[in-house]
N, CA, C and O of each residue as an XYZ file, in Angstrom:
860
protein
N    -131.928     55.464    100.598
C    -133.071     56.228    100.101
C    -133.070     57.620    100.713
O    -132.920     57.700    101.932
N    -133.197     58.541    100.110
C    -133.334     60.121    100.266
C    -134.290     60.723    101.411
O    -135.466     60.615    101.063
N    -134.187     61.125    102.256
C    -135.026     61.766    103.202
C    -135.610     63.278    102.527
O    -135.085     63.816    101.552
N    -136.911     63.870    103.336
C    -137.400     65.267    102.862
C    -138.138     65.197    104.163
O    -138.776     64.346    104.781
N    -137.702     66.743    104.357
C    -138.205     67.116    105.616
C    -138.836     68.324    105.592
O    -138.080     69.247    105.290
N    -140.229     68.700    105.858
C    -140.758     69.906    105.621
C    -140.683     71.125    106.454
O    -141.576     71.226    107.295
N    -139.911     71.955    106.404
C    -139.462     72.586    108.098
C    -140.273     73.744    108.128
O    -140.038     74.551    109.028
N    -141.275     74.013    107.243
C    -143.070     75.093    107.694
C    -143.334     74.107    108.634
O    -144.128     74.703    109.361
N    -143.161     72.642    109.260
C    -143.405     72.036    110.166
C    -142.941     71.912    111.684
O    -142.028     71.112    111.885
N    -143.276     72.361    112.394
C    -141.835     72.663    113.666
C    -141.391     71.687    113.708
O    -140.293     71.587    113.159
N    -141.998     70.409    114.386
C    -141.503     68.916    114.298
C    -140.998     68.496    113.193
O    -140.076     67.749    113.519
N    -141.085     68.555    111.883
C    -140.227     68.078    111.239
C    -138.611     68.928    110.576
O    -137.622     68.707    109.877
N    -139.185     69.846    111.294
C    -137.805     70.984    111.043
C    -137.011     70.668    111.921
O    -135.803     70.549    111.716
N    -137.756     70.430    113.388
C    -136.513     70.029    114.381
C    -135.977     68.339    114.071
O    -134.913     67.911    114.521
N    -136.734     67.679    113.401
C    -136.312     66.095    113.338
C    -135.181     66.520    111.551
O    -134.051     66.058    111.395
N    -135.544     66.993    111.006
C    -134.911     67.332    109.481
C    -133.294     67.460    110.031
O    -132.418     66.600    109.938
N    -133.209     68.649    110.557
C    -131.929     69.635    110.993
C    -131.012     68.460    111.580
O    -129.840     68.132    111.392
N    -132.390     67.814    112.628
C    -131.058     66.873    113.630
C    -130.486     65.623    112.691
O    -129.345     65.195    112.865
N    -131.329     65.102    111.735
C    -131.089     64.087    110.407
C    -129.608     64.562    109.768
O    -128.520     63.987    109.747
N    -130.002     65.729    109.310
C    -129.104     66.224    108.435
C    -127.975     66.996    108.842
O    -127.275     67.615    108.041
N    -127.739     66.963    110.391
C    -126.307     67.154    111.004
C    -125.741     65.738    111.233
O    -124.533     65.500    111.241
N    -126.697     64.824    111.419
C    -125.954     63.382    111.656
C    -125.252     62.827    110.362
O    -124.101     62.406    110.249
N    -126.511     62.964    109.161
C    -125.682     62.490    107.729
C    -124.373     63.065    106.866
O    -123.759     62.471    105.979
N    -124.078     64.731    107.528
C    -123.485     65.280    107.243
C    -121.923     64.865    107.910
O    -120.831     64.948    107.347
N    -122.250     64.369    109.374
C    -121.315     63.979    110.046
C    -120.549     62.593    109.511
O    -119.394     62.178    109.606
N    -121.370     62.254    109.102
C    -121.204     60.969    108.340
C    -120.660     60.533    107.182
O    -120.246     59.394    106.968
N    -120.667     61.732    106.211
C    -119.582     62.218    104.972
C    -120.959     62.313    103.879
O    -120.815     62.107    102.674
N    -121.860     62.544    104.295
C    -123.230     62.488    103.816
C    -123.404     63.869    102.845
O    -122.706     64.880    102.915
N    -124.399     63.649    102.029
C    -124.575     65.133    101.398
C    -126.289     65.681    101.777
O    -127.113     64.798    102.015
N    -126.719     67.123    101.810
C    -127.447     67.289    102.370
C    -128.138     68.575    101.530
O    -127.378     69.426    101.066
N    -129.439     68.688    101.363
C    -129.619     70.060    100.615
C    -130.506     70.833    101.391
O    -131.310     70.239    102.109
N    -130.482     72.376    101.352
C    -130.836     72.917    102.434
C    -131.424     74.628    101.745
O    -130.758     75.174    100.866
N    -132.387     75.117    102.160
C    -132.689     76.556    101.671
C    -131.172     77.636    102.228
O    -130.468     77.737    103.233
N    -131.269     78.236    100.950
C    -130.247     79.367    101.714
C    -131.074     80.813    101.194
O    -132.223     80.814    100.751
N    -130.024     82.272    101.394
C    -131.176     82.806    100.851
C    -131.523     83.765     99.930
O    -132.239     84.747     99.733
N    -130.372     82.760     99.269
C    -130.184     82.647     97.817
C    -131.218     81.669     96.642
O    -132.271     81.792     96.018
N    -130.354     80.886     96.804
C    -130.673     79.289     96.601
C    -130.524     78.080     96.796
O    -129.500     77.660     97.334
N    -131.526     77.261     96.395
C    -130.920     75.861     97.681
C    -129.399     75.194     97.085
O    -128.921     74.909     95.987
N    -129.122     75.159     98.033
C    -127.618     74.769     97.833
C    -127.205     72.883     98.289
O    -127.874     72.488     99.244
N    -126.754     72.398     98.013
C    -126.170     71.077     98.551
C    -125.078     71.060     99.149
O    -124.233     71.709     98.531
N    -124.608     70.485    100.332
C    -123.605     70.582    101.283
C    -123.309     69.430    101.596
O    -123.975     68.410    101.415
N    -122.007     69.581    102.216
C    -121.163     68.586    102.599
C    -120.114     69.193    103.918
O    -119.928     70.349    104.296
N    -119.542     67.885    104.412
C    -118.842     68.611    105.972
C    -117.248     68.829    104.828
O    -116.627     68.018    104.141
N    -117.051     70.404    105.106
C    -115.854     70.669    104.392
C    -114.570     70.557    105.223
O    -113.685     71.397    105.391
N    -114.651     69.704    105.550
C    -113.158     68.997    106.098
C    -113.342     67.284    105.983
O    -112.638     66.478    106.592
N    -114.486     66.933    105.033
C    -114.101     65.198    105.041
C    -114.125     65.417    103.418
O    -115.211     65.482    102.841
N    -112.822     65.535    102.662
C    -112.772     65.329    100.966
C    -113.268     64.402    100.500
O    -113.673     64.499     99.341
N    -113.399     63.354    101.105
C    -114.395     62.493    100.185
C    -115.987     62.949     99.936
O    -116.730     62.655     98.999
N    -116.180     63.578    100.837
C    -117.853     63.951    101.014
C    -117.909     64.945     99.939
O    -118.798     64.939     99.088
N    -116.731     66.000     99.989
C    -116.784     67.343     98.770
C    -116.231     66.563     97.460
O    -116.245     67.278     96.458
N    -115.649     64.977     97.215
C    -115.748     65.132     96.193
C    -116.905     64.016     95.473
O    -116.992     63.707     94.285
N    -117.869     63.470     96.811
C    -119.168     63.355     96.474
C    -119.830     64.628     95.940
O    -120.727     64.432     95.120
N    -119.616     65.602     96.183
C    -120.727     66.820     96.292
C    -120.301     67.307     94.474
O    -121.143     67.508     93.599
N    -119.182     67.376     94.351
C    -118.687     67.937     93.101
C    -118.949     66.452     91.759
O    -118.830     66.715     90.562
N    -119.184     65.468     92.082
C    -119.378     64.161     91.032
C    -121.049     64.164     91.075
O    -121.544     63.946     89.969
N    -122.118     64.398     92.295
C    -123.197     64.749     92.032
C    -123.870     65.680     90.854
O    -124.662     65.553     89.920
N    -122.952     66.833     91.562
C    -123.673     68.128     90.924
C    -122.980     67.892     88.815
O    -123.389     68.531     87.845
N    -121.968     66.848     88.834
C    -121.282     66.464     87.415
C    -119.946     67.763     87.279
O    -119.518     68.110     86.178
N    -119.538     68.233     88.328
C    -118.844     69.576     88.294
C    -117.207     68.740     88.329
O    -117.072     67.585     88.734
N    -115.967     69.681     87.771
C    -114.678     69.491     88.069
C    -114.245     69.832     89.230
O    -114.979     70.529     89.930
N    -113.036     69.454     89.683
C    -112.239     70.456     90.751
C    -112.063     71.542     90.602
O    -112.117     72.233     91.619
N    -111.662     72.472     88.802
C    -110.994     73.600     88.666
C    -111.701     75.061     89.192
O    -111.200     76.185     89.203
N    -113.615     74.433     89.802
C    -114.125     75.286     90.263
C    -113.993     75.263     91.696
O    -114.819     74.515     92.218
N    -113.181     75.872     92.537
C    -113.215     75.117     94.307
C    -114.710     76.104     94.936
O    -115.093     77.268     94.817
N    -115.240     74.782     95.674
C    -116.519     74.698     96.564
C    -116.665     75.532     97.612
O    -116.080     75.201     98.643
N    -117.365     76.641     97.615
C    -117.314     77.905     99.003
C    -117.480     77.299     99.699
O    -117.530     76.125     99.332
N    -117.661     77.526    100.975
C    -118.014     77.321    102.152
C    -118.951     78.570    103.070
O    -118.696     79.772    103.145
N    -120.095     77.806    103.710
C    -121.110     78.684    103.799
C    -120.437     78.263    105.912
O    -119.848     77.284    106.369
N    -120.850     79.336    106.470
C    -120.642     79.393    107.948
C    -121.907     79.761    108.757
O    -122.835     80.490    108.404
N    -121.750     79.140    109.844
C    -123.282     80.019    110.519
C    -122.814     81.120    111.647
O    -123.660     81.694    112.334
N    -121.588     81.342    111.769
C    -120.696     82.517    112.757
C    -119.797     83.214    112.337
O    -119.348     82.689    111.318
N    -119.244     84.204    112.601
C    -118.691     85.076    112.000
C    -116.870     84.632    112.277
O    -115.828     84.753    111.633
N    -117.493     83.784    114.322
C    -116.083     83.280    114.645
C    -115.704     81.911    113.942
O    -114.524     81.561    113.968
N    -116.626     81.147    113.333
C    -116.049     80.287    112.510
C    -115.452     80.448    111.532
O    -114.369     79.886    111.367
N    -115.939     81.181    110.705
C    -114.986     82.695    109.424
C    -113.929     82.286    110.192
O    -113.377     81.197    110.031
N    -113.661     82.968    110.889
C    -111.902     83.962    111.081
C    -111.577     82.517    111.284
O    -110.431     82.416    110.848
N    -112.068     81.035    111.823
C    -110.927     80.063    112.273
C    -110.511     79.598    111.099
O    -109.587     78.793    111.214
N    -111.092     79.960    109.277
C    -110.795     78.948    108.570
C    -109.776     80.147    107.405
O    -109.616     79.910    106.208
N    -109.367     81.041    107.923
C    -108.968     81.860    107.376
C    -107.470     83.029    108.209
O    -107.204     83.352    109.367
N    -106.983     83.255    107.144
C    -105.470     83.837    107.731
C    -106.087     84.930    108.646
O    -105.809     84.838    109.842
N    -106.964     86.049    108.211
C    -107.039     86.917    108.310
C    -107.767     87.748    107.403
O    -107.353     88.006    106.273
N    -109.289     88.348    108.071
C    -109.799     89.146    107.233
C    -109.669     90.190    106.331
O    -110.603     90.669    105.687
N    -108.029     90.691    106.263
C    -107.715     91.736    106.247
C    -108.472     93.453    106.342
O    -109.485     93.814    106.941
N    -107.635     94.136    105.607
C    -107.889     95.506    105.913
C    -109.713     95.784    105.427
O    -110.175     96.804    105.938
N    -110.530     95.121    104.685
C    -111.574     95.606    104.236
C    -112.278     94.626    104.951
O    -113.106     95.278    105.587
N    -112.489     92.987    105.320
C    -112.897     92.235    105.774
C    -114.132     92.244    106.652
O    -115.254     91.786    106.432
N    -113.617     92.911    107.751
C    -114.376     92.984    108.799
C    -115.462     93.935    108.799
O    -116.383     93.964    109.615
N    -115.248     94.869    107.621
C    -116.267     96.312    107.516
C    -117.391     95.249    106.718
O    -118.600     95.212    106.947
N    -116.710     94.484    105.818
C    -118.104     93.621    105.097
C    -118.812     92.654    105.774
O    -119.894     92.139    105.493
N    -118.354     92.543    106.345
C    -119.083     91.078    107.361
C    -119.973     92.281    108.571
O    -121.171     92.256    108.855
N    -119.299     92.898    108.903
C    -120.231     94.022    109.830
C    -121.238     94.176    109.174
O    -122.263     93.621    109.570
N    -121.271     95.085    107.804
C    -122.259     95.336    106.889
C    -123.313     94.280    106.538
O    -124.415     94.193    107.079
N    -122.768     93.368    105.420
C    -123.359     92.362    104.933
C    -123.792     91.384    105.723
O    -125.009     91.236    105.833
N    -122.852     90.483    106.463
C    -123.099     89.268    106.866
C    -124.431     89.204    108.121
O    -124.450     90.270    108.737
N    -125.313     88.394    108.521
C    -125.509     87.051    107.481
C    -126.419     87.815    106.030
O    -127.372     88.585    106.148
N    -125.875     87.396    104.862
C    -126.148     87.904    103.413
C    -125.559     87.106    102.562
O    -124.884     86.097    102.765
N    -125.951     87.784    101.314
C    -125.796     87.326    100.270
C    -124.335     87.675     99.519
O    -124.247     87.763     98.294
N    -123.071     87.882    100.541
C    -121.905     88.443     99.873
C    -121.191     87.102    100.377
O    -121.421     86.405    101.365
N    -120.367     86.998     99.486
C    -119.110     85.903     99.410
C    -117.442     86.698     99.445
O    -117.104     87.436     98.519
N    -116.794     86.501    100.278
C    -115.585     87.232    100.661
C    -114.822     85.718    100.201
O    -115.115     84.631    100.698
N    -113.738     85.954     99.088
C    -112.429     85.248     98.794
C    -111.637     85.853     99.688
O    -111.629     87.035    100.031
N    -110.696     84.585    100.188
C    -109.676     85.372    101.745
C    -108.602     83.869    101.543
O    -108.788     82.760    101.041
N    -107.746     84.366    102.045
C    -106.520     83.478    102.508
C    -106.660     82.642    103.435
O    -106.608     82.983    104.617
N    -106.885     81.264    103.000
C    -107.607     79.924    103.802
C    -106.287     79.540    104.798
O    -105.189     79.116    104.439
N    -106.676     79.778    105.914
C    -105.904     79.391    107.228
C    -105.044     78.065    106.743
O    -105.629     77.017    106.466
N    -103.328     78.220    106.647
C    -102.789     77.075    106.330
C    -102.534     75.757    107.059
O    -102.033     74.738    106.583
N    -103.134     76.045    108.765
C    -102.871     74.793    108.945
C    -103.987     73.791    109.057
O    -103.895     72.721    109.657
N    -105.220     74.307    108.323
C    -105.838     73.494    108.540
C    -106.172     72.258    107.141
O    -105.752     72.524    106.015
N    -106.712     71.356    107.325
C    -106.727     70.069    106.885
C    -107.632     70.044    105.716
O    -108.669     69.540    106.149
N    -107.785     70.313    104.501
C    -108.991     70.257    103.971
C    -108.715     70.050    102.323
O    -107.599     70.442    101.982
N    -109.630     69.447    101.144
C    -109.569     69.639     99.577
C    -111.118     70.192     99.503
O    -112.136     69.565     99.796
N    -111.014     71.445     99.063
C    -112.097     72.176     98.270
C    -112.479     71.902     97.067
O    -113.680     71.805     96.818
N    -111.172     71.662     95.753
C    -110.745     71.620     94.944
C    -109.423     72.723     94.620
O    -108.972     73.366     95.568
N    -108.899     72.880     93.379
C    -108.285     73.466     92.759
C    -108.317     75.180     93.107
O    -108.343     76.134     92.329
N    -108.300     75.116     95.130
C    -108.469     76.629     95.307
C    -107.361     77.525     95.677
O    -107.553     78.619     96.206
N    -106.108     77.012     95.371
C    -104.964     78.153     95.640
C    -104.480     78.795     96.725
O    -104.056     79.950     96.717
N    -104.534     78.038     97.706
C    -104.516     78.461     98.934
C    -105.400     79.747     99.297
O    -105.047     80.547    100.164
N    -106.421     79.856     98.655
C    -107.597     80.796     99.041
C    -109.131     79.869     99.478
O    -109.306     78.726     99.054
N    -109.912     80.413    100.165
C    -111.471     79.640    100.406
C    -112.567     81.474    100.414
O    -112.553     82.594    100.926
N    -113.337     80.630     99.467
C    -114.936     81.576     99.281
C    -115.506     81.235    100.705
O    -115.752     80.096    101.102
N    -115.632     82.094    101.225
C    -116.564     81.981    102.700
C    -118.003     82.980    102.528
O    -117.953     84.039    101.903
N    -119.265     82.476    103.173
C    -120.181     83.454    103.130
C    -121.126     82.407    104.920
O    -121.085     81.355    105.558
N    -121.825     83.774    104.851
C    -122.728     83.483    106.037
C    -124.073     83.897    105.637
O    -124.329     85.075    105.386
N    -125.173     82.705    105.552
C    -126.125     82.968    104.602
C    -127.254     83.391    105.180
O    -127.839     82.610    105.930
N    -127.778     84.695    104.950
C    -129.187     84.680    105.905
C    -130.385     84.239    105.612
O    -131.113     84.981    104.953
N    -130.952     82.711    106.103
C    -131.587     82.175    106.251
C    -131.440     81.102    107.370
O    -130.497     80.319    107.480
N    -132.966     81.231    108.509
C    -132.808     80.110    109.592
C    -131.976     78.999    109.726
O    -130.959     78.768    110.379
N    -132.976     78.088    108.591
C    -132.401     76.922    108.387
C    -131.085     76.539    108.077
O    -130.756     75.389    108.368
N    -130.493     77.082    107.687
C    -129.271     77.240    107.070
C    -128.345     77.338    108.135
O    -127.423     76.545    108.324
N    -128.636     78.431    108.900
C    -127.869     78.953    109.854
C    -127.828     77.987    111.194
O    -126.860     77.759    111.920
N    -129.362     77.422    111.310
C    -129.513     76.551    112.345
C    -128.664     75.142    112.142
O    -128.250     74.444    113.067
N    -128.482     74.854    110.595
C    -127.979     73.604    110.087
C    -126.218     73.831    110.429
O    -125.526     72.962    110.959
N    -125.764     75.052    110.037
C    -124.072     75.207    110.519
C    -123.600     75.313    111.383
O    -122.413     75.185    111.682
N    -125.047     75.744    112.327
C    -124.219     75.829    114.194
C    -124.227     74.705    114.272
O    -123.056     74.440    113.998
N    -124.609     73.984    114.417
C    -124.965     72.285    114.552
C    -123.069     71.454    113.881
O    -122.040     70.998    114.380
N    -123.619     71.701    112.611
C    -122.260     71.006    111.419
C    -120.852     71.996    111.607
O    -119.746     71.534    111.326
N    -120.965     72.950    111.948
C    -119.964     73.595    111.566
C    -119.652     73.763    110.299
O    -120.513     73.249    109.586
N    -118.475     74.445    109.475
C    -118.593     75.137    108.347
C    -118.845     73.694    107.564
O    -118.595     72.553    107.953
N    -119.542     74.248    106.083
C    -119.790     73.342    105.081
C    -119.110     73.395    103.592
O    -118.550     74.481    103.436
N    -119.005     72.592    102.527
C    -118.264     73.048    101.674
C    -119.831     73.113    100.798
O    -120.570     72.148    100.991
N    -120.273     74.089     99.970
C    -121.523     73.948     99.508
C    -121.734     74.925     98.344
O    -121.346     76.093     98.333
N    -122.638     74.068     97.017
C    -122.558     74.824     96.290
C    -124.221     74.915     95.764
O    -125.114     74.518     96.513
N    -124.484     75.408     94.572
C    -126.292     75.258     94.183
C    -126.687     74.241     94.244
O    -125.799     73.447     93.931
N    -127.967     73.564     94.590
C    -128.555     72.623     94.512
C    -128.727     71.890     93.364
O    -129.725     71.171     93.398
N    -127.772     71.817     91.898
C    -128.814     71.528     90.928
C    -127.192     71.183     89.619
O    -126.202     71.914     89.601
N    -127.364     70.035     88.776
C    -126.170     69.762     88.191
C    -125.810     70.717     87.071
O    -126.522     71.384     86.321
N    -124.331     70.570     87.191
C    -123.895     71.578     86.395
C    -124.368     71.909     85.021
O    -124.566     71.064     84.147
N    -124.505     72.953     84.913
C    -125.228     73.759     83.282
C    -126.556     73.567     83.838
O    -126.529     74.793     83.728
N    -127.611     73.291     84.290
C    -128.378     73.944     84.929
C    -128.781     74.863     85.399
O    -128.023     75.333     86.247
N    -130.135     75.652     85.169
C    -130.413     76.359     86.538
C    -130.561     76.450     87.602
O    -131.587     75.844     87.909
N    -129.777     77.198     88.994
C    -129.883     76.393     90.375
C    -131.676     75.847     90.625
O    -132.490     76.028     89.719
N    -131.978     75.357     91.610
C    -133.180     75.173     92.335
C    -133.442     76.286     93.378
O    -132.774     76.609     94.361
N    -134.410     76.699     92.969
C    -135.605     77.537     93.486
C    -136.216     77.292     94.548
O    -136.253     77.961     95.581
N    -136.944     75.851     94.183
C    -137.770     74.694     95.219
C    -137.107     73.576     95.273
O    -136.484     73.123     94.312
N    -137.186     73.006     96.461
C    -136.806     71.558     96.966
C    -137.164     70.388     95.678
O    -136.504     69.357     95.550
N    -138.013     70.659     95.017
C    -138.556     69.463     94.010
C    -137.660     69.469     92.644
O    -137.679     68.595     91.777
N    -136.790     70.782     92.657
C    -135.914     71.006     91.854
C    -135.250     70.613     91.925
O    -134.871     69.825     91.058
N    -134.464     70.906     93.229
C    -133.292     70.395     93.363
C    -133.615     68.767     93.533
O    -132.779     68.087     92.939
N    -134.674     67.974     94.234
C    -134.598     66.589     94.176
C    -134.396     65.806     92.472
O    -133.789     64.866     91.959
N    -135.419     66.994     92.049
C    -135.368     66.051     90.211
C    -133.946     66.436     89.691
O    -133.666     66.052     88.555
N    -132.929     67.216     90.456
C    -132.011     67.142     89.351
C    -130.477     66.455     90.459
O    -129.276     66.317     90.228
N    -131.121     66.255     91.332
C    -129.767     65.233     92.008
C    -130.320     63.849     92.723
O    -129.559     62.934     93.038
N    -131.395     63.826     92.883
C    -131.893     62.667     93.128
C    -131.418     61.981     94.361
O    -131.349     62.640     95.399
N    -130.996     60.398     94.349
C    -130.054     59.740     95.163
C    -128.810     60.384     96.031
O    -128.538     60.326     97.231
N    -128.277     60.917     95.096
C    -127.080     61.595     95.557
C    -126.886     61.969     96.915
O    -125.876     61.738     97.579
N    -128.039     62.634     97.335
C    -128.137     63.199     98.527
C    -129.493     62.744     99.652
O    -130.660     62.479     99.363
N    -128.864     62.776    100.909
C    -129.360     61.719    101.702
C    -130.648     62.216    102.513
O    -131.681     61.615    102.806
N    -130.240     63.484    102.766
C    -131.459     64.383    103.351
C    -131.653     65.763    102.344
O    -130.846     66.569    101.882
N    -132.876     65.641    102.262
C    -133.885     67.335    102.165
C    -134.228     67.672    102.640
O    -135.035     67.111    103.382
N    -133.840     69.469    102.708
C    -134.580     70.356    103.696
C    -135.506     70.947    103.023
O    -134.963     71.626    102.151
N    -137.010     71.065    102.970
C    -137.671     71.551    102.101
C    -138.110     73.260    102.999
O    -138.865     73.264    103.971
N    -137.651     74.205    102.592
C    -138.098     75.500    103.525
C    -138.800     76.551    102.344
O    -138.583     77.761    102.291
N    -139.713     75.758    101.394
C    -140.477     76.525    100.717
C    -139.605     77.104     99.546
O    -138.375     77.118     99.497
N    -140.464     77.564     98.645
C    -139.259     78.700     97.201
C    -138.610     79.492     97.363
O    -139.076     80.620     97.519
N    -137.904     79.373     97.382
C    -136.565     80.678     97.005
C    -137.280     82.017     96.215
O    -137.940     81.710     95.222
N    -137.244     82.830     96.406
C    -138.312     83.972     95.852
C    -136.974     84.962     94.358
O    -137.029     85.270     93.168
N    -135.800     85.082     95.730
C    -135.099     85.727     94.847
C    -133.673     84.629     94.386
O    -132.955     84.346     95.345
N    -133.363     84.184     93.373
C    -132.524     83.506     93.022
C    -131.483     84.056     92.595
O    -130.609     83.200     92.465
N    -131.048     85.314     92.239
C    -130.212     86.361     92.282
C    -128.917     85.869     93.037
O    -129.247     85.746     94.217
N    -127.626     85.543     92.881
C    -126.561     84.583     93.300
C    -126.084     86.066     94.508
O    -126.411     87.252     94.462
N    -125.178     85.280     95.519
C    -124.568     86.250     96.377
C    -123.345     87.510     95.130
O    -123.213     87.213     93.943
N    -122.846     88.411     95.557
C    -121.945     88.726     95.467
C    -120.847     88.802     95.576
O    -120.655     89.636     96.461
N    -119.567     88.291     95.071
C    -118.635     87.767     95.293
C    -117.260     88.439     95.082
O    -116.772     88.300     93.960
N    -116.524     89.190     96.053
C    -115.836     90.074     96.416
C    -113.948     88.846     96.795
O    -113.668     87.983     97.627
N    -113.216     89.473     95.682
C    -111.997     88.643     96.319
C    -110.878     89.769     97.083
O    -110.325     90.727     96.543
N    -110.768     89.358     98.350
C    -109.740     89.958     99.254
C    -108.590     89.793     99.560
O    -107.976     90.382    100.450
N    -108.173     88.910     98.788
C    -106.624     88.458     98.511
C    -105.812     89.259     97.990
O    -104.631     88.987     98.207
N    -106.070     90.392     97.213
C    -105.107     91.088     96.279
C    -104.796     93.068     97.558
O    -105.143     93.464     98.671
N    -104.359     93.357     96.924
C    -104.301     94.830     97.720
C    -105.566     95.706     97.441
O    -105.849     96.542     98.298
N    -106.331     95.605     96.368
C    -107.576     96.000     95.871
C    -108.300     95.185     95.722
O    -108.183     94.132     95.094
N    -109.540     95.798     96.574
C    -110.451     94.854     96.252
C    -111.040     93.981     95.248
O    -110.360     94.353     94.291
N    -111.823     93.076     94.766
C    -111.876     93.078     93.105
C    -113.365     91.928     92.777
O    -113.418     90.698     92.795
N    -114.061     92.601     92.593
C    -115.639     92.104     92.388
C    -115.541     91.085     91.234
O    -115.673     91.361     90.042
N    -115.285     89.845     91.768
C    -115.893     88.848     90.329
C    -116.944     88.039     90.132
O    -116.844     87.018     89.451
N    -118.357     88.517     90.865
C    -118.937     88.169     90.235
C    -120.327     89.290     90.799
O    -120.827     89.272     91.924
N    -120.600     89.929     89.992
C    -121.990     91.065     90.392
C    -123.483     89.987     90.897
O    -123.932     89.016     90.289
N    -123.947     90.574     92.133
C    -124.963     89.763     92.648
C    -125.816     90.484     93.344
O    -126.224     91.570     92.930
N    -126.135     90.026     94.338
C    -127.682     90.388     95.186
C    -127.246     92.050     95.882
O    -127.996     93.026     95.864
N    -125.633     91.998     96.549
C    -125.034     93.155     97.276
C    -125.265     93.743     96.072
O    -125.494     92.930     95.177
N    -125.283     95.245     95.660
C    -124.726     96.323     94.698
C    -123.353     97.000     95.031
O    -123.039     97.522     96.101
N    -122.628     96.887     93.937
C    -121.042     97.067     93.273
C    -121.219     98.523     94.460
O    -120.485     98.424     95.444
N    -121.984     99.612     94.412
C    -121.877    101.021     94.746
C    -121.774    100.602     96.367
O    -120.782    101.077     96.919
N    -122.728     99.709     97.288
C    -122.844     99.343     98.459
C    -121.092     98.909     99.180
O    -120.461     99.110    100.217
N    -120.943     98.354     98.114
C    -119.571     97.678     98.756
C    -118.664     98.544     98.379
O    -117.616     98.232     98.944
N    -118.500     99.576     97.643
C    -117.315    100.335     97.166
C    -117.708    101.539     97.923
O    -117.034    102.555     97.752
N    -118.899    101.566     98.892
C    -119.031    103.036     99.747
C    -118.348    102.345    100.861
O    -118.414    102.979    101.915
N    -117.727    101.250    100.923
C    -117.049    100.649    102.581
C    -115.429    101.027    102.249
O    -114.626    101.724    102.869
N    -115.318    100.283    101.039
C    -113.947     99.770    100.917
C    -113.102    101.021     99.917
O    -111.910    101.255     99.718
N    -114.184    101.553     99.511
C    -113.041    102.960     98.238
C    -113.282    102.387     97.595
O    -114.358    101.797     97.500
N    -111.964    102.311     96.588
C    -111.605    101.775     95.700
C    -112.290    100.519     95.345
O    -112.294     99.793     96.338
N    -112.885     99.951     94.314
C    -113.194     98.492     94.045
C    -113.069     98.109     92.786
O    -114.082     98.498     92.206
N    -112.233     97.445     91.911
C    -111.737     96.878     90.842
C    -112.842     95.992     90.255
O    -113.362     95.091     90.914
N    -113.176     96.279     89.007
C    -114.444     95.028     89.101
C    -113.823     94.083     87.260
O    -112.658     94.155     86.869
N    -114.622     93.542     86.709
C    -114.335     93.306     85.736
C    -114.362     93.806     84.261
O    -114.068     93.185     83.239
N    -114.793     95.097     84.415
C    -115.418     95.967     83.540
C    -114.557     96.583     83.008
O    -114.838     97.439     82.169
């Protein structure tokens, strides 16, 4: 049966967080405010748990599952190298609403899905969130809410549209702006914006120069 934890509550924010690092540890799935939108998570190094997370939400592999961090030094461990623009965005942005595609560190152990030896990394600014990844360490995590849907806003959203699935709720009030991160891939020699979001295209192309978008 599904847990919900109200974390406007101190006590149940501190009993929620510690729930939902144990279930997570556990290959558990977990939904949590980000500050974006609520997202559902899983520990992204146990594949069975991410491909609980992807049969919940009714999603394929061919989309691979970001991963949200609560440190900047957990970033760099799951990744080759920020390269040449990297580090100016994470200075800038992070913790935010930008998503950096990067070259997923090869020796480590993991199925995202169908991601090409690349991983979506972001560091999300919101408490809970952040308090939930120091704890778990990185997560594989995507919107709260099944595919072709609109994400969840509120916790009651995301419960009516995954239900069972997931073992704990973090309820940290509505999401105000639902506006998706921005999603910047750093794999190529130019930068290259695929998907326009909360950052503005002009913000990130006053760091990096040049920025390739889809237009």
């Amino acid at each position: 049966m599904s847990r919900r934890f109200d974390c406007a509550d101190q006590t149940e924010r501190m009993t929620g967080l510690a729930e939902a690092t144990s279930s997570v540890r556990r290959g558990e799935l977990v939904v949590f405010p980000t500050d974006t939108v609520y997202g559902i998570g899983a520990d992204a190094f146990t594949p069975s748990a991410v491909n609980a997370l992807l049969e919940a939400k009714g999603r394929g592999r061919d989309i691979p599952v970001p991963v949200l961090v609560g440190t900047v030094r957990a970033a760099n461990a799951l990744v080759e190298s920020l390269g040449t623009y990297g580090q100016d965005l994470v200075d800038a942005f992070w913790p935010g609403p930008l998503t950096l595609i990067l070259r997923a560190n090869r020796s480590l152990s993991w199925d995202l899905g169908d991601a090409k030896g690349t991983v979506a990394v972001r560091m999300p600014l919101h408490p809970v969130a952040l308090d939930l990844l120091k704890e778990t360490g990185p997560m594989a995590v995507s919107s709260a809410n099944r595919s072709g849907n609109p994400a969840a806003t509120t916790v009651d959203e995301a419960e009516e549209q995954l239900g069972e699935s997931v073992d704990v709720y973090l309820d940290g009030g509505p999401r105000d702006d639902n506006v998706p991160s921005t999603i910047v891939d750093l794999t190529t020699a130019v930068p290259r914006v695929l998907r326009k979001g909360a950052i503005p295209v002009d913000k990130i192309r006053g760091l990096v120069g040049y920025l390739a978008t889809e237009e």
